[in-house]
MIZADREN-250845 format. One record per residue (C-alpha): residue in three letters; x, y, z. Coordinates in steps of 0.1 Angstrom, whole numbers, plus 2048, in hexadecimal, padded with zeros to 3 digits. Example, Ala and Ser with C-alpha at 12.3 -4.5 7.8 and 13.67 -1.06 7.14 Angstrom:
MIZADREN-250845
ALA87B7D384E/SER8897F5847/
end
This chain:
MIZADREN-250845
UNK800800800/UNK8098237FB/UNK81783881C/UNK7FA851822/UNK81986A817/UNK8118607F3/UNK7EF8677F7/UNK7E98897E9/UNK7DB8A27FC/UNK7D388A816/UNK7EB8A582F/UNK7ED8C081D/UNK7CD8C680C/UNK7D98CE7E9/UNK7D08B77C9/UNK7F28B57BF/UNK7F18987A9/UNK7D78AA795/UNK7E98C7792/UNK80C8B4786/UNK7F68A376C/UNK7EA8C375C/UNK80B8D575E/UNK8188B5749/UNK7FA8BB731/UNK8018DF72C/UNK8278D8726/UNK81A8B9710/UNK8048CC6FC/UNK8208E96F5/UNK83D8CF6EE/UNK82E8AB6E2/UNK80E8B26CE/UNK8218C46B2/UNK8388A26AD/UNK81988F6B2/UNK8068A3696/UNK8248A6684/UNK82587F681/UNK7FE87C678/UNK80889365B/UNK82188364F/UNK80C861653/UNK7F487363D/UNK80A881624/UNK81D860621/UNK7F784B61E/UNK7F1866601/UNK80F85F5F2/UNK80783D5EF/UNK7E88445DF/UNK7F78595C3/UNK80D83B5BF/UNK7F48245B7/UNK7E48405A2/UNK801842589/UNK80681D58B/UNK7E781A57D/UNK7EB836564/UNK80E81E55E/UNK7FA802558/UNK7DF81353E/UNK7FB824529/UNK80F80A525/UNK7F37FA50A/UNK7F98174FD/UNK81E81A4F7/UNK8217F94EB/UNK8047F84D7/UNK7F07D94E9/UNK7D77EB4F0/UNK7CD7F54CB/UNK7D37D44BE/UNK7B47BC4C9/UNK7A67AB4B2/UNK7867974B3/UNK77F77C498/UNK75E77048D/UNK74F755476/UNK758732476/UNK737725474/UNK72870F453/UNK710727440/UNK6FA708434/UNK6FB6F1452/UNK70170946C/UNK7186EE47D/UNK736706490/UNK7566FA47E/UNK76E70E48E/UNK77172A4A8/UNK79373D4AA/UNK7A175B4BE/UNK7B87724B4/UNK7D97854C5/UNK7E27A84BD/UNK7FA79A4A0/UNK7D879048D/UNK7D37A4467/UNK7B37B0466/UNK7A379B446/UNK78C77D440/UNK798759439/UNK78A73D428/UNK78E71D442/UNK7826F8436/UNK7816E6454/UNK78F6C3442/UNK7936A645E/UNK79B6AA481/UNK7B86A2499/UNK7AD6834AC/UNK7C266C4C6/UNK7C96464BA/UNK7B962D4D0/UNK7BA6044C7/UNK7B25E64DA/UNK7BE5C14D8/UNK7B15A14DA/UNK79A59A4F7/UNK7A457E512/UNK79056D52C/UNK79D57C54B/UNK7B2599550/UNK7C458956B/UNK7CF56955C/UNK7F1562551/UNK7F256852A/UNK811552525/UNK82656150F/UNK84057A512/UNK857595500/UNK85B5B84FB/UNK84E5D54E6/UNK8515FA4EB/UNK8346124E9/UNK83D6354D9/UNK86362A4E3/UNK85D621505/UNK8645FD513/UNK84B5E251A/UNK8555BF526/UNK83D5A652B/UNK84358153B/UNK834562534/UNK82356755B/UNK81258C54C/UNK7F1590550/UNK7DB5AB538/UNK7D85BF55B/UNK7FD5BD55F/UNK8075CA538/UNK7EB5E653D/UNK8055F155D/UNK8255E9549/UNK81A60052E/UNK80961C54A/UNK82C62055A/UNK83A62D53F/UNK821641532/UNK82A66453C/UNK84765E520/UNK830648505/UNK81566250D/UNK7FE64150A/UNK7E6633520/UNK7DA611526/UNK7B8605531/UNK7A55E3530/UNK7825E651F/UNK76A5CA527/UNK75D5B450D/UNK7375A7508/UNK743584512/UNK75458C532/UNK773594526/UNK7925AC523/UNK7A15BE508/UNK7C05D550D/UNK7B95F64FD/UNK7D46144F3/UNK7CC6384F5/UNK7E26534E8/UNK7E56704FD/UNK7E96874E1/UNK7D86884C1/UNK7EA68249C/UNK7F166D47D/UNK80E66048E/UNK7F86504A9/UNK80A6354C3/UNK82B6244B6/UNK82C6024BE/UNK8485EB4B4/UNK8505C44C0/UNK8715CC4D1/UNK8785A44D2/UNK86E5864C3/UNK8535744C8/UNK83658F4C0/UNK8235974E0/UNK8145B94CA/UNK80359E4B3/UNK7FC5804D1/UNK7E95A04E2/UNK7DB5A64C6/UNK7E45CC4C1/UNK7F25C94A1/UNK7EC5AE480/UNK80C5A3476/UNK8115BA459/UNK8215D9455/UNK8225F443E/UNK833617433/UNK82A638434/UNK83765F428/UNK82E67E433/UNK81C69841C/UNK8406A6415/UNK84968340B/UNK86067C42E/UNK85D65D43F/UNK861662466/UNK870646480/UNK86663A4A1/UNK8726544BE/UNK89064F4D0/UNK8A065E4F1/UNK8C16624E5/UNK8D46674BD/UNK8F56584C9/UNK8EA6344DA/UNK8EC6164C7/UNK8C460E4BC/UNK8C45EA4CD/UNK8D25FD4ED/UNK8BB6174EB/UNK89D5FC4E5/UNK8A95E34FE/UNK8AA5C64E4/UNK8C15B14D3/UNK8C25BE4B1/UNK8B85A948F/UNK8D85A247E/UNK8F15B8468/UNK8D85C3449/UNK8CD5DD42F/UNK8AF5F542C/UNK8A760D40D/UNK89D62C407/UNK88D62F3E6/UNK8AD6253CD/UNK8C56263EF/UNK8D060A3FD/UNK8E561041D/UNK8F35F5437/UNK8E35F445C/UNK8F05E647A/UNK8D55F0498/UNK8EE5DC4AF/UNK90A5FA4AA/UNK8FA616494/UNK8E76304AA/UNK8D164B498/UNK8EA65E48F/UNK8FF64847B/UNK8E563B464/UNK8DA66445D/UNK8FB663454/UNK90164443F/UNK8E0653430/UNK8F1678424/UNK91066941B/UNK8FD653402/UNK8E86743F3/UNK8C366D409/UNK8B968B41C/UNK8B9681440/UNK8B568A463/UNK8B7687485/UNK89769F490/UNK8926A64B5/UNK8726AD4C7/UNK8676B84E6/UNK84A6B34F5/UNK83E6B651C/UNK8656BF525/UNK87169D512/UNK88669C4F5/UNK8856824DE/UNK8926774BB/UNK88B66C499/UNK899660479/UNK88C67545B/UNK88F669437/UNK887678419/UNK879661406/UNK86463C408/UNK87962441D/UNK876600415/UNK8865DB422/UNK89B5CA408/UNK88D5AD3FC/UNK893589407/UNK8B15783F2/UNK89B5593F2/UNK87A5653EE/UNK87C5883DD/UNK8595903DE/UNK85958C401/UNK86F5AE416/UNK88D59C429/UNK88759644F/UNK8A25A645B/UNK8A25C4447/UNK87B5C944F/UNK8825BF479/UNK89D5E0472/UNK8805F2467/UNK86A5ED47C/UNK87D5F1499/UNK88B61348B/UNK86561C487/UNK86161B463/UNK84C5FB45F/UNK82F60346F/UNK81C5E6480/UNK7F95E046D/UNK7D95E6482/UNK7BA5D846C/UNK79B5CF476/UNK7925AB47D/UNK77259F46B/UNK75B588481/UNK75656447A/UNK73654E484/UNK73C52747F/UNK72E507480/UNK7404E7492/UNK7564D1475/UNK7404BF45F/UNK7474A4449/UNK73E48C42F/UNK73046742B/UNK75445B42B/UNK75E47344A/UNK772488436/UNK76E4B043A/UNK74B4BB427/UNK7554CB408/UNK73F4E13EE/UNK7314C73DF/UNK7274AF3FD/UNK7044A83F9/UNK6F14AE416/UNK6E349541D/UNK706481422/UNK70F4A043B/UNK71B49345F/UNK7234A847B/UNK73449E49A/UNK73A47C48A/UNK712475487/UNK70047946B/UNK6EB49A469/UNK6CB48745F/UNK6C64A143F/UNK6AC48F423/UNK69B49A409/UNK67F4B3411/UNK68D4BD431/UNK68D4E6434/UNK6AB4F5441/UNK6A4519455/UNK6C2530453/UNK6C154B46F/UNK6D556547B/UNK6DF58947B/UNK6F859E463/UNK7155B3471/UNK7005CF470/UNK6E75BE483/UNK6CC5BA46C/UNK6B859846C/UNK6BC579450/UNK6A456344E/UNK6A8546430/UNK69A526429/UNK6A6506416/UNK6964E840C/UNK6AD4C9405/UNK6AC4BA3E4/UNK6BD4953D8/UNK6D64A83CC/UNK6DA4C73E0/UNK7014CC3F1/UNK7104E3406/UNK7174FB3EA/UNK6F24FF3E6/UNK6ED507409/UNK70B524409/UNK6F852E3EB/UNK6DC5373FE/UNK6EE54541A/UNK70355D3FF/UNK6E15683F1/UNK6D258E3F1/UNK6B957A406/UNK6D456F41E/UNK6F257B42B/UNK6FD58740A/UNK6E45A3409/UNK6E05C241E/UNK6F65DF428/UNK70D5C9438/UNK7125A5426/UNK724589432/UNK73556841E/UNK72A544426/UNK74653341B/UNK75950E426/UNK77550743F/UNK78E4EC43A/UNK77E4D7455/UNK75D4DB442/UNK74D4F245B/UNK73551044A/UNK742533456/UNK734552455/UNK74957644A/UNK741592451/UNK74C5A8430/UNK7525C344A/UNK76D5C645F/UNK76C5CE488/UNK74B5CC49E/UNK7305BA496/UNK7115A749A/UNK71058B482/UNK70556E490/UNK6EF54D480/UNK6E252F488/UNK6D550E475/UNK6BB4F847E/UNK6A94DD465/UNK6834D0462/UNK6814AF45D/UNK66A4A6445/UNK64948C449/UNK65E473434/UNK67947844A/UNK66946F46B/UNK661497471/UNK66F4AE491/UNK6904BC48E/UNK6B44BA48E/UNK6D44D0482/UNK6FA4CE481/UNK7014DC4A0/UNK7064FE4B0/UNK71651F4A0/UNK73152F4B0/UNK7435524AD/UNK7645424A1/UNK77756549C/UNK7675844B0/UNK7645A4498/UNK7785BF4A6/UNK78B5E249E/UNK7B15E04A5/UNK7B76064A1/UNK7926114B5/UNK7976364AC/UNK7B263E492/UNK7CB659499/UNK7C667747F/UNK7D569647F/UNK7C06B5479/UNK7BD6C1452/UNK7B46E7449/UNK7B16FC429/UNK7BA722432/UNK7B4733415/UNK7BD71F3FF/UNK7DA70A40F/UNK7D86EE420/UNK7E86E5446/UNK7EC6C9458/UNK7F06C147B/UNK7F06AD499/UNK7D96C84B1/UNK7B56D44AA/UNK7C16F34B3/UNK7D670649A/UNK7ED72349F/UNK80072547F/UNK7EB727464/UNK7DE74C469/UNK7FB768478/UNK7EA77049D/UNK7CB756499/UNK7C37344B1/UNK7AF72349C/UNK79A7074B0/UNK78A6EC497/UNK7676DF4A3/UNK7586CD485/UNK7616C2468/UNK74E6C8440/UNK7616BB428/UNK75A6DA409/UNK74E6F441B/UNK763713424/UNK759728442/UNK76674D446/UNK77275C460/UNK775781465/UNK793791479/UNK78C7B2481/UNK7A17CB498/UNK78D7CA4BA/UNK7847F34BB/UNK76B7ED4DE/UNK78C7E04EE/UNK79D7FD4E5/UNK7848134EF/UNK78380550F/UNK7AF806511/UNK7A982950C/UNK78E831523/UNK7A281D53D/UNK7BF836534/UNK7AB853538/UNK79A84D55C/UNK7BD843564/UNK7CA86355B/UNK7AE87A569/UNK7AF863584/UNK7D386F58E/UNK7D189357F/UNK7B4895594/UNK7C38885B3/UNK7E18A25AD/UNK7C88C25A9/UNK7B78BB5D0/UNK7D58B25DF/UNK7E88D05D3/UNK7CE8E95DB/UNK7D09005F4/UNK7C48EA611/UNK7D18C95F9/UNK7E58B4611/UNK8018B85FF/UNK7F78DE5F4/UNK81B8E85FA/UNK82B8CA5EA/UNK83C8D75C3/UNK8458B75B8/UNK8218A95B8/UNK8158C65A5/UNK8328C858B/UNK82A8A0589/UNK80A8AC57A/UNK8108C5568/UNK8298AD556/UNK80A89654B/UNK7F98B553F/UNK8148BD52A/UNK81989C51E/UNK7F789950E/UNK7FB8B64FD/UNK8208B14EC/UNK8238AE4C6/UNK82E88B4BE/UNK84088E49A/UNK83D871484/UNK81C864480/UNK7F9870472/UNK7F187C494/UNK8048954A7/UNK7EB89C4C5/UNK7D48864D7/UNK7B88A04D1/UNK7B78964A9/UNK7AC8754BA/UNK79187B4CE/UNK7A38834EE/UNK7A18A44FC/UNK7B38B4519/UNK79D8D152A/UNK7AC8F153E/UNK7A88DB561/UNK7BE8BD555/UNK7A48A854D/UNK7A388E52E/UNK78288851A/UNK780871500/UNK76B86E4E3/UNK7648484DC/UNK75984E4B8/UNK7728624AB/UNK78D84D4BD/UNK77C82C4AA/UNK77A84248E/UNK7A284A48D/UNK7A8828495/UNK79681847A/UNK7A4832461/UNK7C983246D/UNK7D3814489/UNK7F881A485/UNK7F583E488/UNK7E183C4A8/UNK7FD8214B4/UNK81983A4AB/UNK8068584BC/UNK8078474DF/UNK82C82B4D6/UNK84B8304DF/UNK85B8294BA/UNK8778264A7/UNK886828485/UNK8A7827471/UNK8B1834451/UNK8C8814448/UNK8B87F1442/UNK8D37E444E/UNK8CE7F4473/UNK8B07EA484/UNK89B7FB49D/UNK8997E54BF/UNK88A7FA4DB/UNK89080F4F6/UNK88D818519/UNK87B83752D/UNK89B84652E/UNK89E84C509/UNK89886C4FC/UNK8878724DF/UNK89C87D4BF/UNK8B686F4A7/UNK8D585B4AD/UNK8F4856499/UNK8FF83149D/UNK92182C493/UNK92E805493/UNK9587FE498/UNK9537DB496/UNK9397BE488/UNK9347A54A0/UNK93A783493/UNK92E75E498/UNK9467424A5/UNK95672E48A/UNK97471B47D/UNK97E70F460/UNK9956F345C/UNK9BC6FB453/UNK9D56E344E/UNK9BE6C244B/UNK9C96A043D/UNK9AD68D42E/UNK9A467442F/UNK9A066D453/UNK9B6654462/UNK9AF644483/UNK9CA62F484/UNK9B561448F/UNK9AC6234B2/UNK9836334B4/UNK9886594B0/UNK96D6714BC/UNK9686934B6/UNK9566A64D7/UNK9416C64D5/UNK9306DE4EC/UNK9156F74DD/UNK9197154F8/UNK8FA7274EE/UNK8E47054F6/UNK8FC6F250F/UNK8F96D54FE/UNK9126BF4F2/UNK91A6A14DA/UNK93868B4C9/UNK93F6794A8/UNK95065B49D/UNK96E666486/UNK97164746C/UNK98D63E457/UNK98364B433/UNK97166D442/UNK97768942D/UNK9696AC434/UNK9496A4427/UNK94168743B/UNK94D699459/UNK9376B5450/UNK91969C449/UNK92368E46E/UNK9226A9481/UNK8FC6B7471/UNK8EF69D47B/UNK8F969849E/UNK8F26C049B/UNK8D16BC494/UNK8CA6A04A9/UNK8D96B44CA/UNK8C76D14BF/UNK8E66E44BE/UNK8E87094AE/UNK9066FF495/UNK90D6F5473/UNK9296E5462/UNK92E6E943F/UNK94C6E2427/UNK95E70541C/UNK9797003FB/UNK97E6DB409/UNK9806E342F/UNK96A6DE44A/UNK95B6FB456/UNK9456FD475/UNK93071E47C/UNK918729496/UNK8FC73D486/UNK8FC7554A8/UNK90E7734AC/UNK92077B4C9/UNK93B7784E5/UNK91A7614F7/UNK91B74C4DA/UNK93872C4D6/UNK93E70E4CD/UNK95B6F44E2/UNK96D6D94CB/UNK97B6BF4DD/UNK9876994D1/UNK98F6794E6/UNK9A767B508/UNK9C76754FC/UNK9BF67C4D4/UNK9DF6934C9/UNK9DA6884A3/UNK9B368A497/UNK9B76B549E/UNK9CF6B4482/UNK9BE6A246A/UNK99C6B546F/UNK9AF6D2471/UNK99E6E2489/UNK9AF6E84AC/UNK99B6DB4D0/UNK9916FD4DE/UNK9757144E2/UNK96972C4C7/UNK9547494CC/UNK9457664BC/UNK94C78D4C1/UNK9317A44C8/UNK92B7C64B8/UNK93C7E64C4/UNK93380B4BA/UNK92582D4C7/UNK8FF8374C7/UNK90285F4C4/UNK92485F4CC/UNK92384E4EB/UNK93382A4F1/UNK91780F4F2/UNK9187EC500/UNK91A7CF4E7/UNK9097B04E5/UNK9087994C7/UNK8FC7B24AF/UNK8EA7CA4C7/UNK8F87EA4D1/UNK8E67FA4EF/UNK8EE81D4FB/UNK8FE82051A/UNK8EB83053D/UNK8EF85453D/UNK8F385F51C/UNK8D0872508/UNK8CC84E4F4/UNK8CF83D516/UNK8BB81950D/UNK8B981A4E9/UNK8BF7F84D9/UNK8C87F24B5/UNK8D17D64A2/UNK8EB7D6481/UNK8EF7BB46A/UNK9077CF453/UNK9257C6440/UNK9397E6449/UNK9427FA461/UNK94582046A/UNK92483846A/UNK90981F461/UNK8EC834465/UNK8D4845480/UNK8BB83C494/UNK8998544A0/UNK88584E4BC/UNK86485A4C1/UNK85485D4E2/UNK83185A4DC/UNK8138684F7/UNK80C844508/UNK832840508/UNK835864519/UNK819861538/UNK82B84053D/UNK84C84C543/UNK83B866558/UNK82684D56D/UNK847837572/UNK85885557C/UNK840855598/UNK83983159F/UNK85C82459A/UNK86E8165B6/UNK88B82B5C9/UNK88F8445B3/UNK86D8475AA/UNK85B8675B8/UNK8478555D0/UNK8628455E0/UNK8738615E2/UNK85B8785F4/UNK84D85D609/UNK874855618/UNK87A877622/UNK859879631/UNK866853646/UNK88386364A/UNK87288765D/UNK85B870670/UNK87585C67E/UNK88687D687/UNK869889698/UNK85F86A6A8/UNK87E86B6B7/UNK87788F6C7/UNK8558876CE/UNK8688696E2/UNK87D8846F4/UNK8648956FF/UNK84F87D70C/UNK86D87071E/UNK876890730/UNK85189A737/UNK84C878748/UNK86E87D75B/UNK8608A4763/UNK83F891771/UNK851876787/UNK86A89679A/UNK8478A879E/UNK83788F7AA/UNK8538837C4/UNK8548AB7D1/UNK8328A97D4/UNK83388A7EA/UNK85089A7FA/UNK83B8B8807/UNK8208A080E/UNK83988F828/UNK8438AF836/UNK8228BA83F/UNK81689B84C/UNK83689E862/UNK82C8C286C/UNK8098B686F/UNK81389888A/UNK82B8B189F/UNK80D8CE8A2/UNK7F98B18AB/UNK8138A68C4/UNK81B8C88D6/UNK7EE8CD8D7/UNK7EF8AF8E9/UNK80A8BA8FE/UNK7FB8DF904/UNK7D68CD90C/UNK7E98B492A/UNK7FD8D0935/UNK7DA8E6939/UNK7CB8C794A/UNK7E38C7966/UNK7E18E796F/UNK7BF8E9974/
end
């Protein structure tokens, strides 16, 4: 508890605390509130600040459309529908690189995925008892002689985020399984399969038929199987033991194969150096790259020495496996037949077995004279037979098939099928149509009143070979006319058949053209420039209230010459163009600052003159030189005209061979010539043969080129072997490199193991050094063409021409707006970090002086208690001597 001394007033009557709490509140109110409403200020300023930052940002954002032209460039497209069906062919949309026009599109076939299906087996579960191996779009598949349908369908799954196909098991109407492929992209080239071993386990699953055919391209190219890599041997690559040493041709070509040795590369190369046009092609697709073997021209097996008309095994097993010889997929017609029958003398019934000698099952099928024979049954198509016979003395088998091959019978309707005899003397049933179907028939005799009456037959017919499709869907690539000329590709939707267009194919009609109408999209622009112009007032606006007399920041002259600046920038004369002034749009800038546009004459001047409108409101260039070319600049670059003078062309890396000694020698040890692409990183060797002259090294080192995807070419140069980069540059080089320990193959090439690199540019813009790169000059910071980038592809050197930049209106308010917006330097950041930096300062004082104020209110307070002791101690001795005085009183009474 407090002493009673502490309690004020308590002895001496007097409110002291009270009185030390408002002397701190006058001193506070003369000495903190200031800092304290100094601070709130500031707080406001700063939050003000930030407004007008996200004001210009915004003004930033609207004009930059406008400088680079996005926001004039829209366009809509329309059309696509049939004008007599009114089926919708094709819809389409259009980037700001779309030509205003129409075009004539014939929607001819669409893209559509392959899907087939094999034979169909009793349980999926079940051992299938066979094994092997077969890749599906290059991708391993083993199966043992323990696999189950279930167990392939998960052998070909796990590797289908490479074969980008998907297996599924589709249930049959008998209970059964069939294993069905689904590409998972559509195209012609649909799923690869190939047996990788023998033994077939494609044709025992019944995915493919045993024969195999060729195919070219439109462009007459015939494509191989992909691969993962150009320089592995083709049985390595495949897993497999390769089919003996053979030959394969390519239209008049023969060349020798070896898939045990030769990789991709080498037969490309075998191909060039023996005149066929040939390549290793790479593709990537979902961040994999593969590689095929491109021919130009039909590819073909040799034939067989002993049979000629027959192609020889090996060389076709090459082919196939190389991805040529493409497995065939045909449809499987169904089969209905009776059980073996046979003649008097047990031997198979034949055409001309009477039938009434017919036997079935060993017992004779009791057929006599004037018995009727009722043939039943469905066609493929489903439709129902229904046929009678009557047995004469001399009728036979033939005559029955007869009737079964009428129009009456199965011969007739949309969908026939052929009665014909099997070498066990059974009748079966064709269907004439391949894949699914319904035939199905029956036979069942009446027994005449001579022959005892009732009935009897031959037996039961059974579905001896179930109709099916192999390939279920085929794989098609999409087929367009564009006015006029035809495309073809693996996606319905199309991006390179119309500059700036997606077309997206619906529907197909064969012979009739839809239109479709690109137009410039003049409400979008409308709507850019509205944007642009509430943006501007927007901030103009802001500027007027806050800089008036009682504006927040009504003292603040960089706020109000940030204005004024967009004020003066709408009303500049931009040179150059049809337009000089935004007001000879439709955009007019009244006496406060404030925009107004005129939609109709802006879509007026737009329609009339798009490029003008664009160069009004661009930052562009020019150059009076072809040969010097125009690449942009920065905000920094002022507008006007700029010498460019060019001391040295940059080059590309090369080397040309000096000194060579062909032909190669290896001296019976394997030579390899190493290379390193530095603009792509990647890298790749070839085999240096005995024999090699330039050319075949040349031929060599394209194709591993191409296969690699490297940015080089090798060509042959007055009988040397020159190797060039196409880029220019000191970022673009090539390293040459041959085998560790190789001091003799550098010699022979003549062409020494090092790096080689290009040289970039070097040169002045107006008189000022600029930085080089390839063939790109860009002026340095801090001269007036600070930013501007320009391109020469010259042949000489010296003055090579100048370069004018026009800074149009958009390109102008967005300078200004970045001025504000941009970070440190910007204006905003600017102001606002003093404004931190003065509130910290008075927050510091205002710290101060709350300290010493609280200080000055504890030594007031303890004085005050201090007094408040002494008078209690006053208090107690009057107290004391009263008492004192009152006794003494008593006594002498």
């Amino acid at each position: 508890m407090p002493s009673i001394s502490s309690v004020q007033g308590l002895s001496s009557g007097i409110q002291w605390q009270d009185l030390v709490d408002q002397l701190i509140a006058v001193d506070s109110s003369r000495q903190l509130d200031p800092l304290t409403r100094l601070l709130a200020g500031n707080q406001s300023k700063t939050g003000a600040w930030t407004s007008y930052r996200n004001m210009a940002q915004a003004l930033a954002d609207a004009a930059a459309g406008l400088k680079d032209g996005t926001a004039f460039g829209a366009a809509t497209v329309s059309g696509g529908t049939s004008a007599s069906t009114g089926r919708a062919l094709v819809s389409a949309t259009a980037t700001t690189d779309a030509q205003p026009g129409q075009y004539q599109v014939e929607v001819l076939s669409l893209a559509q995925s392959e899907k087939i299906g094999g034979n169909a087996v009793a349980s999926a579960t079940t051992a299938l008892g066979f094994s092997g191996d077969f890749t599906v779009n290059g991708q391993k598949v083993s199966v043992s002689a323990g696999s189950s349908l279930t167990a392939i369908r998960t052998a070909i799954n796990a590797v289908s985020n490479s074969s980008h196909v998907t297996a599924t098991l589709l249930g049959t109407a008998g209970g059964g399984s069939r294993l069905v492929l689904t590409s998972d992209v559509a195209g012609a080239k649909g799923i690869e399969l190939v047996d990788s071993s023998a033994g077939g386990v494609l044709q025992q699953l019944g995915l493919v038929d045993g024969s195999y055919s060729f195919s070219t391209d439109e462009n007459g190219h015939s494509t191989g199987a992909t691969f993962k890599s150009t320089n592995t041997a083709v049985a390595t690559a495949l897993g497999i033991t390769a089919p003996a040493a053979t030959s394969i041709r390519v239209g008049n070509v023969t060349i020798s194969v070896d898939l045990s040795n030769d990789t991709l590369s080498d037969i490309a190369t075998r191909l060039q150096a023996a005149g066929v046009d040939a390549n290793v092609a790479p593709n990537t697709e979902s961040g994999a790259t593969t590689y095929r073997l491109v021919v130009g021209g039909n590819v073909s097996a040799i034939p067989d020495t002993v049979t000629p008309s027959q192609p020889d095994a090996n060389s076709l097993r090459a082919l196939e496996l190389l991805g040529f010889a493409h497995a065939g997929r045909a449809a499987i017609s169904q089969v209905v037949a009776s059980g073996p029958l046979a003649a008097a003398d047990d031997s198979p019934a034949i055409g001309s077995t009477l039938l009434s000698d017919l036997k079935s099952s060993g017992t004779s099928a009791n057929m006599q004279v004037g018995d009727t024979i009722s043939l039943s049954g469905r066609r493929g198509d489903g439709t129902a037979v229904t046929v009678s016979f009557t047995v004469g003395a001399t009728s036979t088998l033939n005559d029955l098939l007869g009737t079964l091959n009428g129009v009456t019978g199965f011969g007739g309707g949309t969908r026939s099928a052929t009665a014909s005899l099997g070498v066990d003397g059974s009748i079966q049933l064709t269907d004439n149509t391949s894949g699914d179907s319904q035939l199905a028939f029956s036979l069942s005799v009446s027994k005449s009143v001579a022959n005892g009456g009732g009935s009897t037959g031959i037996g039961a017919f059974h579905v001896g070979t179930t109709g099916r499709q192999r390939e279920i869907i085929s794989g098609t690539d999409a087929q367009i006319r564009v006015d006029g000329v035809q495309y073809s590709r693996t996606s319905n939707t199309i991006t390179d058949a119309i500059a700036g267009v997606s077309l997206k194919l619906q529907q197909t009609e064969v012979g009739t053209q839809t239109t479709l109408n690109v137009a410039r999209d003049t409400a979008a622009a409308v709507t850019s420039m509205q944007a642009f112009v509430k943006a501007f007032n927007d901030t103009v606006g802001f500027v007027n209230k806050n800089t008036a007399s009682r504006g927040l920041l009504a003292s603040n002259g960089s706020l109000r010459s940030s204005g004024r600046a967009l004020s003066t920038a709408m009303l500049t004369d931009i040179t150059g163009g049809s337009f000089s002034r935004a007001t000879l749009i439709g955009i007019s800038l009244d006496k406060t600052g404030v925009l107004t546009l005129d939609a109709a004459a802006f879509t007026t001047a737009l329609k009339s003159d798009e490029n003008g409108v664009k160069q009004l409101f661009g930052l562009n260039g020019s150059t009076d030189n072809a040969a010097l070319e125009y690449v942009g600049a920065s905000d920094n670059t002022a507008a006007g005209t700029y010498a460019v003078n060019v001391t040295a062309l940059a080059t590309n890396p090369t080397v040309t061979g000096t000194g060579a000694t062909f032909p190669f020698n290896d001296g019976g040890v394997p030579r390899t010539m190493n290379f390193t692409d530095g603009v792509t990183g990647k890298t790749g060797s070839i085999v240096l043969a005995t024999g090699d002259d330039a050319s075949a090294i040349s031929s060599k080192l394209n194709a591993m080129f191409t296969s690699n995807g490297m940015l080089v070419n090798a060509s042959v140069v007055s009988g040397a072997l020159t190797i060039t980069g196409p880029q220019f540059g000191s970022n673009s080089s090539f390293t040459v490199a041959y085998g560790v320990g190789d001091t003799t193959s550098a010699g022979q090439v003549g062409i020494a193991a090092q790096q080689y690199a290009g040289t970039d540019i070097a040169g002045t813009i107006d008189g000022v050094a600029a930085t080089g790169l390839g063939q790109v000059l860009t002026a340095n910071t801090g001269a007036t063409a600070s930013g501007l980038i320009v391109r020469y592809s010259g042949l000489v050197t010296g003055a090579v021409g100048s370069t004018t930049v026009v800074v149009g209106t958009g390109a102008l308010i967005s300078r200004i707006a970045r001025s504000v917006t941009r970070s440190g330097d910007g204006l905003v950041d600017s102001v606002t970090t003093q404004l931190d930096l003065s509130s910290q300062s008075i927050q510091r004082r205002s710290d101060d002086v709350s300290a010493r104020l609280l200080r000055r209110k504890n030594a007031l307070l303890k004085q005050f208690a201090a007094m408040e002791a002494a008078v209690q101690r006053v208090n107690a001795q009057s107290s004391q001597i009263t008492s004192m005085i009152s006794s003494l009183q008593t006594q002498n009474k």
